[in-house]
Residue, then its C-alpha position, 0 to 999 in steps of 0.5 A: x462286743x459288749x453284753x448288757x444283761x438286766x434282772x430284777x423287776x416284776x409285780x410290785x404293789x404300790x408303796x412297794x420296793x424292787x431292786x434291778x440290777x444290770x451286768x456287763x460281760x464281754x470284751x469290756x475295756x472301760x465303763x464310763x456312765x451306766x444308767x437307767x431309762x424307762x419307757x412307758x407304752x405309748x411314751x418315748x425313753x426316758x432317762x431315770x438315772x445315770x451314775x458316772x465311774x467316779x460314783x457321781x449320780x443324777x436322777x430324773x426328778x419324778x424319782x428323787x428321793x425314792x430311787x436310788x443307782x449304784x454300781x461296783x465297777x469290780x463287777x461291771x454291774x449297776x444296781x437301781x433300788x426302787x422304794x414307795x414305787x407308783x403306778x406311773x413308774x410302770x414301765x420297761x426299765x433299760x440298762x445304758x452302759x457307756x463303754x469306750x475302747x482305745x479307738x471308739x466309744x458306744x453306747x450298749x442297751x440291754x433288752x429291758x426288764x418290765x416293772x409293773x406298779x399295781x394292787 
């Protein structure tokens, strides 16, 4: 079993930055893709960006050039710094971690960390 915890998030005024981070734990044997998702009320989830284990990155495009993924496969932990934030970035933020096993492949989500855009 693998454990995806996020951090990060808040209040954020408009024009401004936050950084999340999420981390993997547990009986980990390799992460492949990790990526973001939101999901806004009312709205489906969406994919913000993903990053594969080789550092191969891709972004929705309402965030291009603002957002940016990483990760340090060290410490199993992905990271989404968010610059010149929005009101529309509003949202849950959800980490997705990839995760295969000598016998299957599953995909894990964490629980989410809210992210609020507004003066």
């Amino acid at each position: 079993q693998v454990q995806v915890l996020e951090s990060g998030g808040g209040l954020v005024q408009p024009g401004g930055s936050v950084g999340l981070s999420c981390v993997a734990s547990g009986n980990i044997f390799k992460i492949n893709a990790m990526g973001w998702y939101r999901q806004a009320p009312g709205k489906s989830r969406d994919l913000v960006a993903v990053i594969t284990s080789g550092g191969s990155t891709n972004y929705a495009d309402s965030v291009k050039g603002r957002f940016t993924i990483s990760r340090d496969n060290a410490k199993n932990t992905a990271y989404l710094q968010m610059n010149s934030l929005k009101p529309e970035d509003t949202a849950v933020y959800y980490c997705n971690i990839d995760h295969s096993t000598a016998w299957n492949r599953i995909t894990y989500w964490g629980q989410g960390t809210q992210v609020t855009v507004s003066s």
